[in-house]
N, C-alpha and C positions, 0 to 999 in steps of 0.2 A: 762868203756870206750864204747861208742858207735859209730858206723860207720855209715856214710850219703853216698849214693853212687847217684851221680848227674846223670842225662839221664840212669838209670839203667833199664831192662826187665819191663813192665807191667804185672802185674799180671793176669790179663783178660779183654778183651776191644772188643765190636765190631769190625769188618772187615769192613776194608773201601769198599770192594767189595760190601757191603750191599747197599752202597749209591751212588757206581760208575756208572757211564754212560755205560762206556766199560764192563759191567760184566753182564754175563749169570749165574744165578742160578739155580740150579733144587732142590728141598727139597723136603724128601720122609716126611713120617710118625714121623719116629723116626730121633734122633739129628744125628744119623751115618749116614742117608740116607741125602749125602750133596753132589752138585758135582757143584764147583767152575767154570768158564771159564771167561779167560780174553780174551778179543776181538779187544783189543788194537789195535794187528798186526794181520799181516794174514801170517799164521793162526793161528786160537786162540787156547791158552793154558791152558790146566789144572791146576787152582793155587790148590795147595794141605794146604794149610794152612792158618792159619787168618790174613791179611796181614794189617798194622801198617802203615807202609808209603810205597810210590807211586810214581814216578817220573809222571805218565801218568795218576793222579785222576782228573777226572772230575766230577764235583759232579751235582747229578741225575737233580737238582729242581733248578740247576741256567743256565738261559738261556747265550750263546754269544750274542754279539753286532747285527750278524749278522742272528741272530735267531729270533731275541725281532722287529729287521727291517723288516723282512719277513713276521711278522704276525701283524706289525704295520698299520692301517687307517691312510692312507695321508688325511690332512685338507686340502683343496686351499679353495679359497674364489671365491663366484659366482658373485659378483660385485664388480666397485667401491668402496660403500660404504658398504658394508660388511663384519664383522669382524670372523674372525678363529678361535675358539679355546672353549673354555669352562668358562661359567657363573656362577656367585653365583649362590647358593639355591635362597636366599633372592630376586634376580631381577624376578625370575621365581614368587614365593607366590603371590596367589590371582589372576593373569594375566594367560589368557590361552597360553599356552608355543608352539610352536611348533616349533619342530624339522624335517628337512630337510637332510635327506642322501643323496649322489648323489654315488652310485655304480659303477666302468667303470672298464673295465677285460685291461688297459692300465698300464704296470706299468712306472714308473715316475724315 
């Protein structure tokens, strides 16, 4: 007879702390030299163990809406007949290409 236990312990898995936004690490030398903090709230806390799940993970390498807006280049277009945005490769080949930035410290 064999038993299947569904959602049961994981045997070893990295810590989502490792990938969290909200976490301060300090790693010594050796695997004992570890000291966890969560930053969530204030004030941050000491997690003492490898934590699995998270109500508050936000993960290190994916930006918000309003992060990716912030560090986004507005296009406007400087005339009438001029178009915004980004060309083939292909229309550029052979033709000498110039590109035009216009920089203004205005935000929009």
């Amino acid at each position: 007879m064999s038993v299947h236990v569904k959602n049961g312990t994981p045997l070893e898995a990295e810590s989502l702390c490792e990938t969290c936004l909200h976490s301060h690490i300090q790693k010594g030398y050796r695997e004992s030299e570890r000291l966890v903090f969560c930053q969530l709230t204030y004030p941050a806390y000491r997690v003492p163990f490898r934590v699995r799940e998270c109500s508050g993970y936000t993960e290190m390498k994916r930006q918000t809406l309003k992060q990716m807006e912030e560090i986004a280049w507005p296009l406007t277009g400087a005339g009438i007949n001029r178009q915004v945005g980004f060309i083939p490769a292909s229309d550029v080949e052979g033709k000498a290409a110039r590109v035009e930035l216009i920089l203004s410290k205005k935000k929009q």
